[in-house]
C-alpha positions as CSV (number, residue, x, y, z in Angstrom):
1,X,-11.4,-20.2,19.2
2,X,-10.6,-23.3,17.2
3,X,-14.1,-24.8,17.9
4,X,-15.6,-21.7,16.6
5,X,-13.8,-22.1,13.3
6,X,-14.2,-25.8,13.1
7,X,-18.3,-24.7,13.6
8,X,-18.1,-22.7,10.6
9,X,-16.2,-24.8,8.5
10,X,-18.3,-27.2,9.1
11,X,-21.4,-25.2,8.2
12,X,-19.8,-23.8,4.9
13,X,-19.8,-27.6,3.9
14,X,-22.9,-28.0,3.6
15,X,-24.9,-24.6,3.4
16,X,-25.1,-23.2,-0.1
17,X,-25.1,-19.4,0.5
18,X,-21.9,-19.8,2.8
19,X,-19.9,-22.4,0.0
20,X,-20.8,-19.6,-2.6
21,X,-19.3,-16.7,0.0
22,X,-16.1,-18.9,0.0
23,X,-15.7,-19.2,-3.4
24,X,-18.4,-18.5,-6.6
25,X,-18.5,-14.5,-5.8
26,X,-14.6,-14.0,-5.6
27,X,-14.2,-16.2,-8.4
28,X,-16.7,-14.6,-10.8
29,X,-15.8,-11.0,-9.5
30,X,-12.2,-12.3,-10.8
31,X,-13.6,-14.1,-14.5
32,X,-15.7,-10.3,-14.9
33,X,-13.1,-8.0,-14.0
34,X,-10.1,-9.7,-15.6
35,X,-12.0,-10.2,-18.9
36,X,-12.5,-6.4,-18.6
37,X,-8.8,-5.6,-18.3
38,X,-7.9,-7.6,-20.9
39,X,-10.2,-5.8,-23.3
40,X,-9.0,-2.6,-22.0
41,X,-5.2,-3.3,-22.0
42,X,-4.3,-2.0,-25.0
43,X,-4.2,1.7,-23.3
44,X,-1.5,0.8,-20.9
45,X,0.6,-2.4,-21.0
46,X,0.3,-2.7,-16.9
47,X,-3.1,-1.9,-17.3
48,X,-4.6,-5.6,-16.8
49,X,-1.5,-6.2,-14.7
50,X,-2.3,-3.3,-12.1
51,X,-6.4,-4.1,-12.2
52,X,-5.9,-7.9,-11.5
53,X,-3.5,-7.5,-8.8
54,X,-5.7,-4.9,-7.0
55,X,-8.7,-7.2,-7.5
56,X,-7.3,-10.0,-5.9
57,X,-5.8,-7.6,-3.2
58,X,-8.7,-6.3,-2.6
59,X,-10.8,-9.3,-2.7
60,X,-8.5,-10.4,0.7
61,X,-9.5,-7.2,2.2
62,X,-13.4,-7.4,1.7
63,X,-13.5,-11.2,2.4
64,X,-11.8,-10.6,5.6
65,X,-13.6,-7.6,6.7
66,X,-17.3,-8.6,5.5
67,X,-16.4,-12.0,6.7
68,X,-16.4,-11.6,10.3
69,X,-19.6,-9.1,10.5
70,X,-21.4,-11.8,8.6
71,X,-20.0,-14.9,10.5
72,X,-21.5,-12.5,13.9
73,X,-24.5,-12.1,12.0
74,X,-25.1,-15.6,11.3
75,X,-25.4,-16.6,15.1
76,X,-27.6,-13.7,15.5
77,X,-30.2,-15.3,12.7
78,X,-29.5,-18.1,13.9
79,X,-30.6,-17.4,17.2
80,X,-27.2,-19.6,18.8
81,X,-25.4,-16.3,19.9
82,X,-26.9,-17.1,23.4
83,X,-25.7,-20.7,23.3
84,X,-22.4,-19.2,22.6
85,X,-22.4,-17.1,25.6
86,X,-24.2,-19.7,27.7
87,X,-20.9,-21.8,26.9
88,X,-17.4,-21.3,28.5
89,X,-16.3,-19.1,25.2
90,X,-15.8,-15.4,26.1
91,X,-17.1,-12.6,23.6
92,X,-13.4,-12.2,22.8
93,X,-12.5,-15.6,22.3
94,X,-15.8,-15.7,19.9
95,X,-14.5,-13.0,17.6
96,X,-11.0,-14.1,17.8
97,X,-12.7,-17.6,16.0
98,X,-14.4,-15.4,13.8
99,X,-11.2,-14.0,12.5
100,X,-9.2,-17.2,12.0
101,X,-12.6,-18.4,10.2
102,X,-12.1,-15.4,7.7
103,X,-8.6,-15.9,7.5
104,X,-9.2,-19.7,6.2
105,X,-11.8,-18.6,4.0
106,X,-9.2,-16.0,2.6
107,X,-6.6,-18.0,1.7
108,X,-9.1,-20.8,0.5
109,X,-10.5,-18.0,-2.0
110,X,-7.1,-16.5,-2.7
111,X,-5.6,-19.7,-4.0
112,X,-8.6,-19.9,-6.0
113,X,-8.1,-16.5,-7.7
114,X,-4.8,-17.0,-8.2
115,X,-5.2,-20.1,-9.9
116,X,-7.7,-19.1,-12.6
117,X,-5.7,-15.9,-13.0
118,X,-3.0,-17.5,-14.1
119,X,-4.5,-20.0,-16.3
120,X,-7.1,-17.3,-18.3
121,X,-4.4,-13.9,-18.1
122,X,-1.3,-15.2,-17.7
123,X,-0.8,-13.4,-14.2
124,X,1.1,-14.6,-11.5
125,X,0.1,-13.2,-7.8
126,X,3.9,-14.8,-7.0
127,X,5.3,-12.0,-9.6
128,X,5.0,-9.4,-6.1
129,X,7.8,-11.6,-4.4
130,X,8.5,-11.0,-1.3
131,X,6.2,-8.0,-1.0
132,X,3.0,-10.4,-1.5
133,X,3.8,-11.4,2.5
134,X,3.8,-7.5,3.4
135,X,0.9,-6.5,1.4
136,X,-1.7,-9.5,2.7
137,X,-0.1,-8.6,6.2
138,X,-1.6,-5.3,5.9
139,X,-4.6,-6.1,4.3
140,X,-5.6,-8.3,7.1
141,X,-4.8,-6.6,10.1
142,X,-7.0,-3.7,8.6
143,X,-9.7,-5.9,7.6
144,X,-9.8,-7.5,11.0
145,X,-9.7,-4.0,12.4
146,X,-13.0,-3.4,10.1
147,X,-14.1,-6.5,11.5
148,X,-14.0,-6.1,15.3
149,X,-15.5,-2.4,14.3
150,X,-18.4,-3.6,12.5
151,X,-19.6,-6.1,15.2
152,X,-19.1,-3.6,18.2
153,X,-21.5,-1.5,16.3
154,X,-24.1,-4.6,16.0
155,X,-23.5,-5.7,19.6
156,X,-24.5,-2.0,20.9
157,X,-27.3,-1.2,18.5
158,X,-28.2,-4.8,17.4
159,X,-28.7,-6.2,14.3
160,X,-30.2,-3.4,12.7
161,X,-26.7,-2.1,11.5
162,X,-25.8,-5.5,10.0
163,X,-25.7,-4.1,6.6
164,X,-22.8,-1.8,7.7
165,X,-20.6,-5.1,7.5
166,X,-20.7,-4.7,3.7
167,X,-21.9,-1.4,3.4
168,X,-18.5,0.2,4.6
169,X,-16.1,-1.5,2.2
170,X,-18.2,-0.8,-0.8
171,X,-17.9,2.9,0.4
172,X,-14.9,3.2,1.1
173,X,-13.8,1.5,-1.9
174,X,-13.6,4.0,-4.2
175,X,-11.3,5.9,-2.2
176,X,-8.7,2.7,-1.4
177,X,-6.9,3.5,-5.2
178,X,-7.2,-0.2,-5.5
179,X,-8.0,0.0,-9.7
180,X,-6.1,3.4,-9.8
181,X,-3.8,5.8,-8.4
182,X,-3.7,8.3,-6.1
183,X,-2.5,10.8,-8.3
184,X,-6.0,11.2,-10.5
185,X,-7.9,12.4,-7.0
186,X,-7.9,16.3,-6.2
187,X,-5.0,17.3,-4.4
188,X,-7.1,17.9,-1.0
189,X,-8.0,14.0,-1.3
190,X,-4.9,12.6,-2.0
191,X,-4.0,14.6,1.5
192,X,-7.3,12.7,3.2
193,X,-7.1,9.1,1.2
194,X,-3.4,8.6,2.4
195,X,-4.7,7.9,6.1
196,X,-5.8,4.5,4.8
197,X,-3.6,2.1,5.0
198,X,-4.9,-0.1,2.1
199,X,-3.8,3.4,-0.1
200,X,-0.2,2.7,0.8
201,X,-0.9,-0.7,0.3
202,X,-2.1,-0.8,-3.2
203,X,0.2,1.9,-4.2
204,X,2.9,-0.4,-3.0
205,X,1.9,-3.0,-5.3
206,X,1.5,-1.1,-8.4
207,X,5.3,-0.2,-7.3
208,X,6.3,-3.5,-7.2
209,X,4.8,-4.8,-9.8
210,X,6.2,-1.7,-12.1
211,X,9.9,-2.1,-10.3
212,X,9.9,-5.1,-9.2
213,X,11.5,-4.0,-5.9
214,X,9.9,-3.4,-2.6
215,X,8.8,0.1,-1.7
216,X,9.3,-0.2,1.8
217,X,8.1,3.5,3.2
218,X,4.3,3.1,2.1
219,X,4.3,-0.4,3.7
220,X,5.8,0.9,7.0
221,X,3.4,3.7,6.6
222,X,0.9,1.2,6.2
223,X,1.7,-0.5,9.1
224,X,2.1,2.4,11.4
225,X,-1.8,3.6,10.3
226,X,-2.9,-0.2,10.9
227,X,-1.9,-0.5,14.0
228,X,-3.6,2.7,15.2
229,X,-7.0,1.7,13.9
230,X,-6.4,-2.2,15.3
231,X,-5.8,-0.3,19.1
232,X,-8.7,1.8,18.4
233,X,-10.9,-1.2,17.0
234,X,-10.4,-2.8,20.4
235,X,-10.8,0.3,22.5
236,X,-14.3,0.7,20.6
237,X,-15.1,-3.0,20.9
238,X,-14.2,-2.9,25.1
239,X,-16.5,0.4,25.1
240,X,-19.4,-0.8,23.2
241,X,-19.4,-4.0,25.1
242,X,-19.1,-2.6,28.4
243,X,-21.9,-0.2,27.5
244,X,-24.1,-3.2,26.7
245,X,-23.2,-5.7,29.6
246,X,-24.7,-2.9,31.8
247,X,-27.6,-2.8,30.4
248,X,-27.8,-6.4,30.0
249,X,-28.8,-6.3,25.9
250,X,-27.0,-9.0,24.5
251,X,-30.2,-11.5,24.7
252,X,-32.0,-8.9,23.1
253,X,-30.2,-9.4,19.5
């Protein structure tokens, strides 16, 4: 698993598209966005406050969950899945690289953002506490849950579905509450929207940030929902794969 990481590490340090993955797209998503707020703030004094903190929240989320799909992807156009394979590395062991790769790139791109947030709007990610270690907890175990989802998909029907890696959070956005809350959705979709965890999860921050105190039921909740979809990720993943080592497809992708 290490040597998978170190691979990609090393490949991020000196491909272009990879370095800009890590770094200029959060970082300009950030600069846009926060510039945004900050013209908007005048409607509500937590107005930037809430919109920065769910952008960087959810930046975690999407960098983690995009990032191993596309990390899979990339030894698919590569053509080195096989090699990988070919090697002593299991599947498993390939994936479990993959999501110690995002999780490096995460926390490279987090300390980034939360850098330049503090230095152009004057907010401070550290301002959550305690909570901050809850809320990315949550965030990641769902994003890797995303993750391992997304690549069973591309390992049974090949590479066809790639686009799902980044299709799925941008859908699925708008229903997260991560720039709002839950309470401006029609009361039948607050009842559906609560069955993802990253709801609980940025309604916890908004609570913390408003309080300053931890709202510990919607990150239990949280937690509960995540670890339901991570056992069902990997149920999914052992199905899809066992579906395709019988049929012996894996060279084809």
């Amino acid at each position: 698993m290490w040597g998978i990481a170190l691979r990609h590490i090393f490949l991020t340090m000196h491909q272009l598209e990879r370095f800009a993955d890590l770094f200029i797209f959060p970082i300009v998503g950030l600069l846009l966005w926060g510039f945004l707020s900050q013209s908007v703030a005048f409607a509500s004094s937590n107005l930037a406050v809430f919109f920065i903190g769910g952008l960087i929240l959810w930046t975690m989320f999407e960098r983690v969950g995009t990032g191993i799909g596309i990390d899979f992807m990339w030894d698919i156009w590569e053509r080195n899945l096989m090699n990988v394979l070919a090697s002593p590395i299991t599947l498993v062991e390939h994936i479990g690289g993959l999501v110690w790769v995002s999780i490096i790139k995460v926390i490279i791109s987090i300390a980034a953002m939360w850098l330049i947030a503090a230095l152009f709007y004057g907010f401070n990610l550290g301002s959550l506490g305690s909570s901050l270690v809850f809320l990315w907890a949550n965030i990641v175990i769902f994003a890797v849950s995303l993750g391992i989802f997304n690549v069973a998909l591309i390992i049974r029907y090949g590479h066809i579905l790639g686009p799902l890696t980044w299709i799925i959070p941008f859908a699925i956005q708008p229903f997260t509450a991560a720039f709002y809350p839950v309470s401006i959705f029609p009361p039948y979709v607050q009842k559906i929207v609560y069955f993802l965890p990253l709801v609980h999860v940025f309604e916890g921050m908004r609570y913390t940030l408003s309080t300053g105190k931890l709202d510990l039921v919607r990150l239990e909740t949280a937690f509960v929902l995540n670890i339901f979809y991570f056992v069902l990720a990997i149920a999914f993943f052992s199905y899809m794969f066992s579906i395709v080592r019988k049929r012996g497809t894996v060279a084809k992708l």
